[in-house]
Structures are given as structure tokens and as C-alpha cells.
C-alpha positions as CSV (number, residue, x, y, z in Angstrom):
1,X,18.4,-6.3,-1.7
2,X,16.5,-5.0,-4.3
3,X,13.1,-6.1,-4.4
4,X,10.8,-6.2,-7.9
5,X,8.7,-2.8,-6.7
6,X,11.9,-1.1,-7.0
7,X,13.5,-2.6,-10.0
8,X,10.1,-1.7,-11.9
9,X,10.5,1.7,-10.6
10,X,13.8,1.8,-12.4
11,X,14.9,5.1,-10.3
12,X,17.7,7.4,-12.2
13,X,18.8,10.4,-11.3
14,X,19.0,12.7,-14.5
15,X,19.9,16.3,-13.0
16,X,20.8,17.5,-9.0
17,X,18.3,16.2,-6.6
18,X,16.2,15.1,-9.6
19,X,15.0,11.9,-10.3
20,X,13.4,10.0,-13.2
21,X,10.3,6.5,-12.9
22,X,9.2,3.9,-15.3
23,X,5.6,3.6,-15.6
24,X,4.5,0.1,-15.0
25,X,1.6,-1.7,-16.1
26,X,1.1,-3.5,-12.6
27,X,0.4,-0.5,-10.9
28,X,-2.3,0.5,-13.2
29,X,-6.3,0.3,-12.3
30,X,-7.5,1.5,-15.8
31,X,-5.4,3.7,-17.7
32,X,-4.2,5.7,-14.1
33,X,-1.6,5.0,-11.9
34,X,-2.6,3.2,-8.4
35,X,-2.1,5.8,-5.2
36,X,0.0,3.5,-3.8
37,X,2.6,3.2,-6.3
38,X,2.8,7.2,-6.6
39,X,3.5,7.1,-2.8
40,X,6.1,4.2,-3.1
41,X,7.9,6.1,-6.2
42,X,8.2,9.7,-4.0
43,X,9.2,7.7,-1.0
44,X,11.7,5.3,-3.2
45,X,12.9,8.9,-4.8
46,X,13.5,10.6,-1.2
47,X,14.9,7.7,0.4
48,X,17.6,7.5,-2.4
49,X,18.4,11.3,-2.0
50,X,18.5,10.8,1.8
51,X,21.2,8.0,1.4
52,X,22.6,9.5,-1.5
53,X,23.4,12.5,1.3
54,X,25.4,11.2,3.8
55,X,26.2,14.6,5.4
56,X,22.6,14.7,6.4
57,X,23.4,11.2,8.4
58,X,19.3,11.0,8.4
59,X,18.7,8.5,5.8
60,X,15.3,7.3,7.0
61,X,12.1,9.0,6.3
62,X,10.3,9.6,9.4
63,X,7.0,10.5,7.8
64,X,5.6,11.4,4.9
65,X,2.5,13.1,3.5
66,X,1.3,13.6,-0.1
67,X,-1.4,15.8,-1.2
68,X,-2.6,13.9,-4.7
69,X,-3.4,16.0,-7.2
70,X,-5.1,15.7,-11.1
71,X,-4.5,11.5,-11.3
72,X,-1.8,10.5,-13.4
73,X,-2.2,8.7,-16.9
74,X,0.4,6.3,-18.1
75,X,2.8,6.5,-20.2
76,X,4.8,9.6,-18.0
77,X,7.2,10.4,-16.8
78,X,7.9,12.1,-13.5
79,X,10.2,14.2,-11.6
80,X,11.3,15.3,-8.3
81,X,12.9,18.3,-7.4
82,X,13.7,19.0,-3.3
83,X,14.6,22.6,-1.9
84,X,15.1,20.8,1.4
85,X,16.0,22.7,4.7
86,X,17.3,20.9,7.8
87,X,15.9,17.8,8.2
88,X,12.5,18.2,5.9
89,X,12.2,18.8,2.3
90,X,9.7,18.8,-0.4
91,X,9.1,16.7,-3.3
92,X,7.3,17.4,-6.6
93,X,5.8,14.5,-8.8
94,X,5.3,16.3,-12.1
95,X,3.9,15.2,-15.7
96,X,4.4,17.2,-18.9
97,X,5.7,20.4,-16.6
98,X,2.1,19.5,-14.4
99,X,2.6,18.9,-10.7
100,X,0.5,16.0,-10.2
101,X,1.7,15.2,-6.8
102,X,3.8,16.5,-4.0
103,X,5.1,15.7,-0.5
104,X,7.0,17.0,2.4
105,X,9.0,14.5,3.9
106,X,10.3,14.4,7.3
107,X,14.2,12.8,7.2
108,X,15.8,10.8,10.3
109,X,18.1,8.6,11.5
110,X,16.8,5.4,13.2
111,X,19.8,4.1,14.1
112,X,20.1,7.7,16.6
113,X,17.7,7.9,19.6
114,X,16.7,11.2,19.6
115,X,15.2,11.0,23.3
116,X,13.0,8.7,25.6
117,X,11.0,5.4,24.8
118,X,8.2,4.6,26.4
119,X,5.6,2.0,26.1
120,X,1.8,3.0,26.2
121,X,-1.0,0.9,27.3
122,X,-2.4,1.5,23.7
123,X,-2.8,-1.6,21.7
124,X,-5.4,-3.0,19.0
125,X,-9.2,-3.1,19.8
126,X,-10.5,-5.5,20.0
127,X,-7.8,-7.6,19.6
128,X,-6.4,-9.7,16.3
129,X,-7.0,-13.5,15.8
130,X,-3.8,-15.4,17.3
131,X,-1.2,-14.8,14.5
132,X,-1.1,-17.8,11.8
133,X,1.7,-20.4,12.0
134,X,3.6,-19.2,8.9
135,X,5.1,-22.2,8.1
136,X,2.2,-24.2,7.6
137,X,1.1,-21.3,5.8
138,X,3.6,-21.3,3.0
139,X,3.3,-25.4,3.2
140,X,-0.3,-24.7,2.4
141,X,-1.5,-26.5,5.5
142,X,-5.0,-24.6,6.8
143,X,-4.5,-21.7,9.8
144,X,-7.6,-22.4,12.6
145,X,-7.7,-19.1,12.4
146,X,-7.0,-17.4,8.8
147,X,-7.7,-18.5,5.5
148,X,-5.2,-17.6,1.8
149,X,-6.1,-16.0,-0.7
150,X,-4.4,-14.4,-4.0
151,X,-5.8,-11.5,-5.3
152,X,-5.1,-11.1,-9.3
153,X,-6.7,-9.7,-12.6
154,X,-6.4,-6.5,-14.3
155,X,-7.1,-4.0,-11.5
156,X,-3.7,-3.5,-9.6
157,X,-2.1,-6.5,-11.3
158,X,1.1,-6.4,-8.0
159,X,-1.8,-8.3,-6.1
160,X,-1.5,-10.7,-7.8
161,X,1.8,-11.7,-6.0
162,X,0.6,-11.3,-2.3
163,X,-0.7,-13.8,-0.3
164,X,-3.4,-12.3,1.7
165,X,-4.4,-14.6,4.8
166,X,-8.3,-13.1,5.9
167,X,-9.7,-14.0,9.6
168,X,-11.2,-17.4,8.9
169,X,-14.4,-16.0,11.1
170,X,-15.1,-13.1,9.5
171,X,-15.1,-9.4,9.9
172,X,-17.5,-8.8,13.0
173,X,-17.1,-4.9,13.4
174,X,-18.1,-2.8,11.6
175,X,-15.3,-0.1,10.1
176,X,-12.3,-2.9,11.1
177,X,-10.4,-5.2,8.6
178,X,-7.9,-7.6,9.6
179,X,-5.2,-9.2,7.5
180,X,-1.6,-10.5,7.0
181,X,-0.4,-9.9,3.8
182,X,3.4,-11.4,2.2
183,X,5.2,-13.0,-0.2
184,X,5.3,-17.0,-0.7
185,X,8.6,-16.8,-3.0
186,X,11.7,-15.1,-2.3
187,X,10.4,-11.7,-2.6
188,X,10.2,-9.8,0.9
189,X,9.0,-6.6,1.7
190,X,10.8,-3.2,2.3
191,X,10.6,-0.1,2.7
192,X,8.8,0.8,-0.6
193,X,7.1,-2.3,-0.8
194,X,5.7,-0.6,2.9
195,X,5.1,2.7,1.5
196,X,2.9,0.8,-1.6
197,X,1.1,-1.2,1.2
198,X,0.1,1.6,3.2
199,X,-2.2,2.2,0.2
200,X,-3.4,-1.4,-0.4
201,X,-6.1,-2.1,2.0
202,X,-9.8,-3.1,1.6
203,X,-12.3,-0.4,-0.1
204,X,-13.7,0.5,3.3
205,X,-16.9,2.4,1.4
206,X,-17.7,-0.7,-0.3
207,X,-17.0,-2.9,3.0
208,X,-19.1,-0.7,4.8
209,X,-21.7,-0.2,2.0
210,X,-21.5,-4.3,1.5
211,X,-22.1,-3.9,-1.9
212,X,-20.0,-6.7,-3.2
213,X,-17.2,-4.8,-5.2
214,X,-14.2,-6.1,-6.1
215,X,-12.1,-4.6,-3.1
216,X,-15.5,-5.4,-0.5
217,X,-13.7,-7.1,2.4
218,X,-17.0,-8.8,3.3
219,X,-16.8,-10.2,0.1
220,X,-13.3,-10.7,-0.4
221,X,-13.4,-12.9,2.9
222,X,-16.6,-15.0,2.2
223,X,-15.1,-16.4,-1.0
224,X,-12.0,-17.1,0.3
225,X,-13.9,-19.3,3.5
226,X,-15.6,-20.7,1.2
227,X,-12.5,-22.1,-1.3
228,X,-11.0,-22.8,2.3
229,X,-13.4,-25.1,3.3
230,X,-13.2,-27.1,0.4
231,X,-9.5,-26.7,-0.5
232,X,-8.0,-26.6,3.3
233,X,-4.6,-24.6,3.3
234,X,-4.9,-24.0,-0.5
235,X,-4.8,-20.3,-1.2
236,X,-8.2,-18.8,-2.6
237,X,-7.4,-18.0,-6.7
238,X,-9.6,-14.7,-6.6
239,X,-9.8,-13.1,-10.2
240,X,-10.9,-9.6,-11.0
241,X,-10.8,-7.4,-13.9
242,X,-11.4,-4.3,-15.0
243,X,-15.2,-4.7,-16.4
244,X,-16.0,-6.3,-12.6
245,X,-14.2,-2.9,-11.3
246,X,-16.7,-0.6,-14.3
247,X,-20.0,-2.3,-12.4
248,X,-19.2,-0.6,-9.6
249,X,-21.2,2.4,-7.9
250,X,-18.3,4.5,-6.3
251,X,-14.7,4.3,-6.1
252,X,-12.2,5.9,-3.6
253,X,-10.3,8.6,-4.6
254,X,-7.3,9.5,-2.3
255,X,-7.1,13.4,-1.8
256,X,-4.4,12.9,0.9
257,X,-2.2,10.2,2.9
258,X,0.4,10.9,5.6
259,X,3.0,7.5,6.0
260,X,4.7,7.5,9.7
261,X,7.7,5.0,9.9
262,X,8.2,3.7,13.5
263,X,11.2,1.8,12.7
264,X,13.8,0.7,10.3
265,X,13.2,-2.3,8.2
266,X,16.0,-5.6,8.5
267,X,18.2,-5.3,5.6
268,X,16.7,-8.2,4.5
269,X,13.1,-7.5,4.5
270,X,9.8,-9.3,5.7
271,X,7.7,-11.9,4.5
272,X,5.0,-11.3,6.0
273,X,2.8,-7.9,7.9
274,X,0.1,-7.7,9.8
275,X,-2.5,-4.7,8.5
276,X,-5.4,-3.1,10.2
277,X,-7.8,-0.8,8.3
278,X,-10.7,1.4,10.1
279,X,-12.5,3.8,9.8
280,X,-14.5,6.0,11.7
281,X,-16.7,7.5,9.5
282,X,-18.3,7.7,6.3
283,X,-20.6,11.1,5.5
284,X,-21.5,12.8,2.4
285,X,-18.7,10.6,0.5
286,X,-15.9,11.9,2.7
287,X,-14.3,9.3,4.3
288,X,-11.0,9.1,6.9
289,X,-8.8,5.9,6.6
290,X,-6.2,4.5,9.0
291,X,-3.8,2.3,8.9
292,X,-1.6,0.0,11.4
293,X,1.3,-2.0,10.2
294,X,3.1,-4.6,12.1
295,X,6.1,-7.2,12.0
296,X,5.8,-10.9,12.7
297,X,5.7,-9.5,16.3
298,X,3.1,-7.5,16.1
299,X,5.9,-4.7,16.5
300,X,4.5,-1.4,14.8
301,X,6.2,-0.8,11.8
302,X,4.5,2.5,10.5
303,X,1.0,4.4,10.9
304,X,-1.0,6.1,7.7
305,X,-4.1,8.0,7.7
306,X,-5.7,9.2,4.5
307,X,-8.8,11.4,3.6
308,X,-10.8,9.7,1.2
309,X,-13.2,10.9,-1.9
310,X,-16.1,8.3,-2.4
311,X,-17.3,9.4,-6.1
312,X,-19.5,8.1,-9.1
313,X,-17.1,5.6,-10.2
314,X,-17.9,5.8,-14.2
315,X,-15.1,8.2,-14.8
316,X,-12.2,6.2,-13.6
317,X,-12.5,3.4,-16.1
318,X,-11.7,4.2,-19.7
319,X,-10.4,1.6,-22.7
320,X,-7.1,1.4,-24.1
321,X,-5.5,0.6,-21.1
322,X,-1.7,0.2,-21.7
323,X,-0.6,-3.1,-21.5
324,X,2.9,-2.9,-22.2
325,X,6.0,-1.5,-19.7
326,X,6.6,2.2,-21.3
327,X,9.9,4.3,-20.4
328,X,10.2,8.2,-21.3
């Protein structure tokens, strides 16, 4: 299965253990490419190396951590270069001979126990509204418990294709947000699609600031209970664009994320994940992020944590965004 992330990636390999990406106009907020998709192209390259290296027999990556460097402007072109030894290896995102980005990534084998399992008496605190019935979901019959909503515009136009299903009650702690996020159509999620995800939660500054920005989850959830209640089951058509996203006070820039995969992804993918955001604290605009991902079963799929830059957000937004899918 290859799923649209991936085709829109358009991975080729044009030298040894180097790769080259398409820049996308989806993955843009402004005229710079979302963190999200940077982490989904370097784990899309290093998964393809992995499998394309079958005398490693790890073709998984266990976990992954990017340092993000000077943001990258479309059109680009990037490349990946890996001096790997044993079972972790590097990876360079570079523009115009610039490393923009780079990663070590940690390489296994899922299908290989490496030692013990154990289960843990750890679990979510306090504990998720009962999981939605998915099929009156996707019939768009109303959840008691969660309420639809599709998130689309010109800032990070991909959202536009999630369905995002918010706790119908709100978000009653402060520093925690709650959500499942899939795919109505055929599309399912995999392991890139993941990796993306891992970076496409709420703006916790603005949630915990409440100041009503685009990615506020205070605000996000309001309007979708509020669609809900006059449109049971119908998911919530929420609009942004990129002169909402220039009002803004701050914005969040990502100085570094670390991805841990738990587990193996069916071959066929998921429809839908179960995401919780917190964070701990926000002081001087520094900001820690984390991240829990789970299946249908509330199995954990992968962990992230990120270190977070909340900044005057004037600079981020510039005209002449590019509109158009560009290939170097």
C-alpha cells in the first residue's frame, strides 16, 4: 500500500544511500515546510534504506530524533546521506549544500523479540472518554461522547483530509488534549503518515494561553460542539487560512522531536488513532510536548516528545506562498 503522504513525497534514490523529495504545497504553512512533513520525509527516506538493506534484517525504525535546524523554504530539494554503523545511522536533510535538518535513527526488527515483555501498571491519566463507535462515525451518526470535525484552509492544507473527532465535553485539564484522528475514504494511515502525526497535534501555547488561534484546542472543540449540536453526526467544516494564522501572537517553533515506534503497523494500515498531547510546562517561551499514539485498542503505537520555541509569530508568515507542486 502506498498511501498519498508517500506518493507526494515522490522518494528516488539518485546516488548510494542518497535520496531525493518533492516539495508539496500541502505541507506548507506559509512559504515553509510543516515539521511534520520534514520528520515523515527523513523517516520515509530511512525506512526505504532500511528495507532496501536486507542484510541488516532491521527494517523498522525503532526511534527517531531530529534536531531542526534554519526552516526550509519551498521549492527544494533535499538529500540524505547515512554513514551508518551497526544498527544506527544518521541522516542529513540538506538545501542548496545547507543542512537544514538531521537525525540519528535507531533501526530494528519488530518481527524479532529482542528480550522480555512486560506490562506496566502505567496507563493514561485521567483516563479517555469511551472510544467512539466508528461505524456510526463514518455513517455520520453523533458519538455521546466525541464530536467531527474537518480541519482545512491554507495553513497545512493535509488537514484538510482528517477527520478529527474532539471529546464532546470538553478539555477539562489543563496541559491535556484528547483526540481520534483518521481517514473517512480509503486512505489509512502508516508508518509515515504516523511519523507526520506525531507532529500534528493542538498548539499547546495557544491552548494553554486560550487565545483563540487557529490551532487553540479550546477553540477548535467549542466550534465543533457547537456545529454538533445543530448538525448531529455531521462533521464540523472548520476553515482557516493563512491571514487568520498572521493575527496570531506566537507560533511554535520545533527545535527538536524524538519519534519512538512501539510496534509494527498492519500492512494495511489504520483508519483511525487515538492522540494525546500534554504538557508540563510553559516558561519563558520554552515549552516540552508529548505525545501518545494508540490503535483502535488503545494499544501504544509510538511515543514523541519535542522541545518547543514559543516566538513573536510575525516572521513566519510571508506572501508569495507557492501554490503549485514544484520538483527539483
Amino acid at each position: 500500500m502506498t498511501s498519498i503522504l508517500r506518493k507526494q513525497i515522490d522518494l528516488q534514490p539518485s546516488a548510494h544511500s542518497t535520496y531525493s523529495a518533492s516539495w508539496h504545497a500541502d505541507w506548507s504553512v506559509g512559504n515553509t515546510f510543516h515539521g511534520g512533513c520534514i520528520v515523515a520525509i527523513i523517516h520515509h527516506a530511512a525506512e526505504t534504506h532500511l528495507r532496501n538493506t536486507p542484510a541488516l534484517n532491521q527494517p523498522d525504525v525503532l526511534n527517531l530524533h531530529v534536531e531542526f535546524l534554519p526552516r526550509l523554504r519551498a521549492p527544494q530539494q533535499h538529500h540524505y546521506r547515512d554513514p551508518f554503523e551497526d544498527c544506527t545511522f544518521q541522516v542529513e536533510l540538506s538545501q542548496k549544500g545547507e543542512i537544514k535538518a538531521f537525525a540519528l535513527v535507531t533501526s530494528t526488527n519488530f518481527d524479532r523479540p529482542l528480550g522480555p515483555t512486560v506490562s506496566t501498571a502505567w496507563n493514561l491519566l485521567p483516563p479517555p472518554r469511551p472510544k467512539p463507535d466508528f461505524d456510526r462515525v463514518l455513517k455520520h451518526e453523533p458519538d455521546p461522547n466525541w464530536v467531527p470535525a474537518i480541519y482545512s484552509g491554507e495553513v497545512i492544507p493535509f488537514t484538510g483530509r482528517i477527520l478529527v473527532l474532539n471529546p464532546r465535553e470538553g478539555l477539562p485539564v489543563d496541559g491535556i488534549c484528547d483526540a481520534w484522528n483518521g481517514f473517512e475514504g480509503e486512505e489509512r494511515i502508516d508508518s509515515t503518515t504516523l511519523a507526520f502525526m506525531t507532529d500534528l497535534i493542538p498548539s499547546m501555547s495557544d491552548t494553554l494561553l486560550r487565545n483563540g488561534g487557529i490551532y487553540d484546542a479550546h477553540a477548535f472543540q467549542a466550534k465543533a460542539r457547537q456545529w454538533a449540536d445543530e448538525n448531529p453526526g455531521v462533521p464540523a467544516p472548520l476553515k482557516n487560512s493563512l491571514a487568520d494564522a498572521m493575527k496570531a501572537a506566537t507560533l511554535n517553533q520545533t527545535a527538536m522531536l524524538d519519534v519512538e515506534f512501539k510496534r509494527r503497523l498492519p500492512p494495511a494500515g489504520l483508519q483511525f488513532v487515538f492522540m494525546r498531547t500534554t504538557t508540563k510546562m510553559l516558561l519563558d517561551g520554552r515549552m516540552d510536548t508529548d505525545l501518545t499514539v494508540h490503535d483502535e485498542n488503545m494499544e501504544i503505537l509510538c511515543t514523541s516528545r519535542q522541545v518547543i520555541l514559543v516566538l513573536e509569530a510575525g516572521r513566519k508568515f510571508r506572501k508569495g506562498r507557492n501554490s503549485t507542486r514544484t520538483k527539483l
